[in-house]
N, C-alpha and C positions, 0 to 999 in steps of 0.2 A: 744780658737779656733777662730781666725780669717778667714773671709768668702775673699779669694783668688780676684784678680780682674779679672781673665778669666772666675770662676765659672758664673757668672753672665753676660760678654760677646756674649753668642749667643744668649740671650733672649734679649738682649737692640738691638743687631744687627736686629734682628727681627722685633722685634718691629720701629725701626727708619727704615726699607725696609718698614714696612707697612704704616709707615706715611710718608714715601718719594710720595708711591703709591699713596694714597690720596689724597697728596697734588698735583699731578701729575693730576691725574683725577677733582681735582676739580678747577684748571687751566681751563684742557681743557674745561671741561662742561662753566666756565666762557667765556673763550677767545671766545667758539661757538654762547653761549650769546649775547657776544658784537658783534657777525656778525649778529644775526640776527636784534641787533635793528638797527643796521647802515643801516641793509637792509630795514628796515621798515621802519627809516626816509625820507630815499633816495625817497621810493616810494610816500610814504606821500608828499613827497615835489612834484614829478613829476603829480601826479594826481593835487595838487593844482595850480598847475601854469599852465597845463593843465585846469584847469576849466575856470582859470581867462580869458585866449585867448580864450576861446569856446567860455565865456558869451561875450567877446567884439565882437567875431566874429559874431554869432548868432545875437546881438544888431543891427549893422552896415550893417547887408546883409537884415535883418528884413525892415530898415530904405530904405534899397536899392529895395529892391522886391518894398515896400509901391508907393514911388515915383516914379518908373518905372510902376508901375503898374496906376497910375493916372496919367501919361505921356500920355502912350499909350490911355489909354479912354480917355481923351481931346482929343491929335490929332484926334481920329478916333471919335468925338462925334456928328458929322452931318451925317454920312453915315454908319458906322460900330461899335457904342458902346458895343450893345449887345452880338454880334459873340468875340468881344475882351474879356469882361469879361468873357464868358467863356470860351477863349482860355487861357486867363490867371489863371482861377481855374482846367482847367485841367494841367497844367502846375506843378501847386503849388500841386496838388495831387501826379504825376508823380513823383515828387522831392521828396515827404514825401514818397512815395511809397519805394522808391530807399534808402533813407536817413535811415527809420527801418531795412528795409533788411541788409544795411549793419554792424549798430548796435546791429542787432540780430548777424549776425557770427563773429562779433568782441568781442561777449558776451560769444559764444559759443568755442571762440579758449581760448588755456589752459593757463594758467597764468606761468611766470616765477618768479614771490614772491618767495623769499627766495633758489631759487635757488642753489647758490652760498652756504649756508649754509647747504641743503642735501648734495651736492657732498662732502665737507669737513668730515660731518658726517661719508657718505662712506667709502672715503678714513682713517677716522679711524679706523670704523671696520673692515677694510681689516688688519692695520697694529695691530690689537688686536685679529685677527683670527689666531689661534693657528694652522690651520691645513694647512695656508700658508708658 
């Protein structure tokens, strides 16, 4: 008795739908993958280049307050030293005042990290929802 080549047919067909599927899904779970570390480098990169301009900036304006700040008390150091230093420390308070506040709600707004990689998620499980 030879065993027929259809006998065997719906099980191999099965079997290759199941690893069609697998391979299907583990594509996808991949390809989502690579979106997210492209999104994580992306960010990684913008934060660091972002820092480097802070710090020059911060450095240069630091450098600039300094000398504006012993500008002004020179000129005014026979008649009005006193009143300038502390028109100048409330000044620099006001700025730091204003300068937190705004780092605070820029701390407290919602990040868009990864973004781009929940909506795609979505969009899959819309198109693996059965009851669309």
């Amino acid at each position: 008795m030879e065993a027929t080549p259809q006998a065997g047919a719906p099980h191999s067909g099965l079997l290759q739908s199941l690893r069609t599927l697998l391979a299907t899904l583990l594509d996808a779970v991949r390809t989502r993958g690579e979106l997210l570390q492209v999104e994580f480098e992306e960010e990684r990169l913008r934060i660091a280049g972002i820092t480097v301009f802070a710090l020059a900036a911060f450095f240069f304006l630091a450098l600039a307050v300094l000398l504006l700040s012993l500008f002004l008390i020179l000129l005014f150091w026979d008649s009005h030293r006193v009143m300038v230093c502390g028109l100048l420390a409330l000044a620099y308070f006001l700025t730091g005042i204003v300068c937190a506040l705004i780092a605070r709600q820029r701390l407290r707004a919602k990040s868009t990290l990864f973004a781009a990689s929940l909506a795609e998620l979505a969009k899959d499980g819309e198109r693996l929802d059965p009851s669309c």
